[in-house]
N, C-alpha and C positions, 0 to 999 in steps of 0.2 A: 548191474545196478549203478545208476548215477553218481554222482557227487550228491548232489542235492537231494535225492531220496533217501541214499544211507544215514545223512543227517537225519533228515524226518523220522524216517526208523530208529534212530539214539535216540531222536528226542520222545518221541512215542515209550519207549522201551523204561527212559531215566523216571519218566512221571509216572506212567502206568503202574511199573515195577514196584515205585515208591508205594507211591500211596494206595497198592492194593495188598499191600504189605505192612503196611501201618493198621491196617483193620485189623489185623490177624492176632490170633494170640499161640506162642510158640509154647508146646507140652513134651515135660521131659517124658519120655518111652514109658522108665522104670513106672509113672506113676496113672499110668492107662491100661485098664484091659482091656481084650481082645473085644470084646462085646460093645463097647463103649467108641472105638475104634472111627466107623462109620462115623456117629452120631459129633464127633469130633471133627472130625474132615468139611463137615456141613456146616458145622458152627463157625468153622474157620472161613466158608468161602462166602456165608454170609455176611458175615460181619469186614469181609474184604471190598464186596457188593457196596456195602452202606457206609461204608468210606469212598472207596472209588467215583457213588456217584455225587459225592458233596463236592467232588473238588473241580472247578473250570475244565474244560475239554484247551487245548494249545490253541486253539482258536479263538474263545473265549480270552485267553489269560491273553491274547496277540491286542485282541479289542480293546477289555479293560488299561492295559496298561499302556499305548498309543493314544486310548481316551483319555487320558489321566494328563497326558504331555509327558510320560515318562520316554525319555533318553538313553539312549545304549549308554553304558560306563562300563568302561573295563575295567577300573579301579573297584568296583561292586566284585569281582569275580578274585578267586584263591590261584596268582600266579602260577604259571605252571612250570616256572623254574623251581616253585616247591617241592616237585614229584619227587627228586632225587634223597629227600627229606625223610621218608617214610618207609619205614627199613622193620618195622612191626607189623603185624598181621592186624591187630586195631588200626594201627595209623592208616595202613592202605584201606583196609574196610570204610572206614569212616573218610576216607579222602576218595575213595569210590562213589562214595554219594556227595559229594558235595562236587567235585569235577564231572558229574552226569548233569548236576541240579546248573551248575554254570556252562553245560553245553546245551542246554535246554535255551536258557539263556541267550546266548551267544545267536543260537537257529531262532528265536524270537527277532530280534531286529537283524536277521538276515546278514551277519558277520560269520561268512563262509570261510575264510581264512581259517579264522578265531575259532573255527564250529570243529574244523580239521584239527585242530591242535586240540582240543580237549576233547574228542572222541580221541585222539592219540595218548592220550592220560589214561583216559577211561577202560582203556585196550592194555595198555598196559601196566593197571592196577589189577582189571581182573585176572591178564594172563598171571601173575603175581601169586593171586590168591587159588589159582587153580580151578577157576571159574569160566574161562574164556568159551568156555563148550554149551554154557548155561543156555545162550542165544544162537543156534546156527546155522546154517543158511536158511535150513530146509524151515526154521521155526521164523526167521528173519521175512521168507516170502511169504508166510501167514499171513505176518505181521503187518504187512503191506499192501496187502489184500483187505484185507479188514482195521484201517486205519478210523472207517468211518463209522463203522460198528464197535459199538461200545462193548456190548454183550460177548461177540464173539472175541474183541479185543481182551475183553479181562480174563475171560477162560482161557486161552494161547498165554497173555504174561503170568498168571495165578500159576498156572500148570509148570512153565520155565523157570519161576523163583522156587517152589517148593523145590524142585529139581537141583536146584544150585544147593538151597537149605541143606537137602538130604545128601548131597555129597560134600558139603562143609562139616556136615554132621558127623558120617562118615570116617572121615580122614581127620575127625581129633579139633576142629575148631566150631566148636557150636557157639551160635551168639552172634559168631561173624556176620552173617546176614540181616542180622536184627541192628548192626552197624551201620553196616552199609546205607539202610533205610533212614535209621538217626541220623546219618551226615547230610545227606540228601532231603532231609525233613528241616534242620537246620539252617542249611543253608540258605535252601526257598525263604525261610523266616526270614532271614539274615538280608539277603536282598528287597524281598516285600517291603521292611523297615527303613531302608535306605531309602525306596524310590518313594514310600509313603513319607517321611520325612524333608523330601526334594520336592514333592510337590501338592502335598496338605491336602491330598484327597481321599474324601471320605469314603468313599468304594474300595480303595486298595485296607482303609484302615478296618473298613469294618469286615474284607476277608481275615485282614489278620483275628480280626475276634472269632471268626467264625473256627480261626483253628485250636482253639478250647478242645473240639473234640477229637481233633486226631492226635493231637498232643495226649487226653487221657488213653488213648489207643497206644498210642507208642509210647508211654512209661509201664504200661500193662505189660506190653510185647516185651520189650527191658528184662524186666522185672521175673519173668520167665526164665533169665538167661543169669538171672545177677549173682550165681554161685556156682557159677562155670567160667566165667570170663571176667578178667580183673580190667580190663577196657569198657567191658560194658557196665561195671561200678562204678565206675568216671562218670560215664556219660550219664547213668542212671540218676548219681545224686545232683548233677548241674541240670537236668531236665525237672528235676524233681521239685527244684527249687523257683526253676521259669513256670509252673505248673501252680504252684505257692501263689505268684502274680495274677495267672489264666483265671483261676480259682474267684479272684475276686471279679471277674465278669458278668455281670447280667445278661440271664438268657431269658428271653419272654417269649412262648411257644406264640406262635400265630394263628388267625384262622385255617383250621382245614377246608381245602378246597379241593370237589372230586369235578374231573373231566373224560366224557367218554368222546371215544372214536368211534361211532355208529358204523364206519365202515371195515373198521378193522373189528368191533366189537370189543374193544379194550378200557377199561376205566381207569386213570390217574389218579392218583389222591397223592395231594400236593397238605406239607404242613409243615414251610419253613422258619425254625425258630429265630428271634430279633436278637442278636448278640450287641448289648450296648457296651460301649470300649471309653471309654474315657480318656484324655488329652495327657492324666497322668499314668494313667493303663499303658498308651501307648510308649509313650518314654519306656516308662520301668521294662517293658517287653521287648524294646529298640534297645537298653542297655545290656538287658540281660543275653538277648540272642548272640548281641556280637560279642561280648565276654565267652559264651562258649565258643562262638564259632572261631573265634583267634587261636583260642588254646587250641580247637581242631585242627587249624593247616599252620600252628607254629614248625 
């Protein structure tokens, strides 16, 4: 595998992973039975579906934000002289997501270099956390295979994060994974904010409004974990509080609109709701993201 496909493949891996991750909601064992079980497992990979497919494909997100005039900045991105910094299982969790969410980054305006060193964080955050096995070759040529299939891309990452989950789980650090997602959910924010701010365009502002809902999906997912892990009470009450802000957004549902493919015999039904964001919305969501996001790669 090349240089430049392994990137693809991180980046593929950092977004996918994210935000089919952020749908989910984590359930402690003790308070499931066996019967119920199944029926759990479904609710989980639906609601992974229905995040994953609200968020831009890397393609998309390459479009919008070169449409926009946004600019590589590596000032946007959590130096990677930080790494040596993070010496807790929170810290690296949560700095795993946020050094994936800036290698994503980096492989967007095509800073190969740059792309190298923070897959070089990212490698050695998870080897850290005892995760490095989560993604490996044999799951990585999937991966690569099905870059352009969304379907079969979510099933291959969905199936690798539970895998990481249940062996963090495992080995005495539950929660961990629902970190990792939070840094990398922040961060994006964190950046979005920046380049939205740089360059007053209303398409990057009105995704950030659009993340009302993954944001109610990952204080959920939290919130699962918040009496297991004293890092994910940090995080939990600082999201809780940007959540407080999200809250006051208007969401106006839209027309439904159904589309068939007479060839395929398949019908669409399209019903994207209008998230209006307001000028002072944006601020208070530009302040509050980068106050968490500092305390994360302090």
């Amino acid at each position: 595998m090349n240089i430049h496909t392994t990137i693809r493949v991180s980046l593929t891996i950092a977004i996918a992973a994210a935000f089919s991750a952020c749908g989910s909601s984590a359930d402690n064992d003790n308070n499931i039975g066996s019967s119920d079980t199944s029926n759990v497992s479904v609710e989980k990979d639906t609601k992974a579906q229905n995040v994953f497919y609200s968020i831009p494909s890397p393609i998309e997100t390459t479009s919008l934000l070169k449409g926009a005039g946004a600019k590589y900045n590596a000032s946007y991105l959590n130096p990677i002289e930080n790494l040596s910094k993070y010496s807790t299982a929170a810290s690296r969790a949560l700095n795993l997501g946020v050094y994936g969410t800036d290698l994503s980054f980096t492989s967007i305006f095509d800073q190969t270099q740059e792309s190298m060193l923070y897959l070089r964080c990212t490698n050695k955050l998870a080897t850290s956390l005892g995760i490095s096995g989560a993604f490996d070759e044999a799951t990585t040529a999937r991966i690569e295979a099905n870059l352009e299939n969304r379907d079969s891309l979510l099933t291959i990452i969905s199936d690798s994060y539970w895998n990481a989950d249940t062996y963090l789980k495992e080995n005495g650090q539950p929660g961990v994974s629902a970190l990792i997602i939070a840094g990398g959910w922040i961060e994006g924010l964190y950046i979005a904010t920046q380049i939205a701010n740089a360059t007053k365009n209303e398409d990057i502002a009105t995704r950030i409004g659009e993340q009302k809902l993954s944001l109610d999906n990952l204080v959920a997912l939290l919130d699962s974990y918040k009496t297991s892990n004293d890092g994910v009470n940090n995080v939990l009450t600082q999201l809780q509080e940007l959540k407080t802000i999200y809250d006051g957004i208007q969401v106006k549902p839209s027309e439904t609109k159904a589309s068939t493919d007479q060839q395929a015999g398949v019908t669409t039904i399209e019903n994207k709701s209008d998230f209006k964001i307001t000028p002072e919305q944006l601020k208070a969501i530009s302040d509050k993201s980068a106050q968490i996001r500092n305390k994360i790669i302090q």
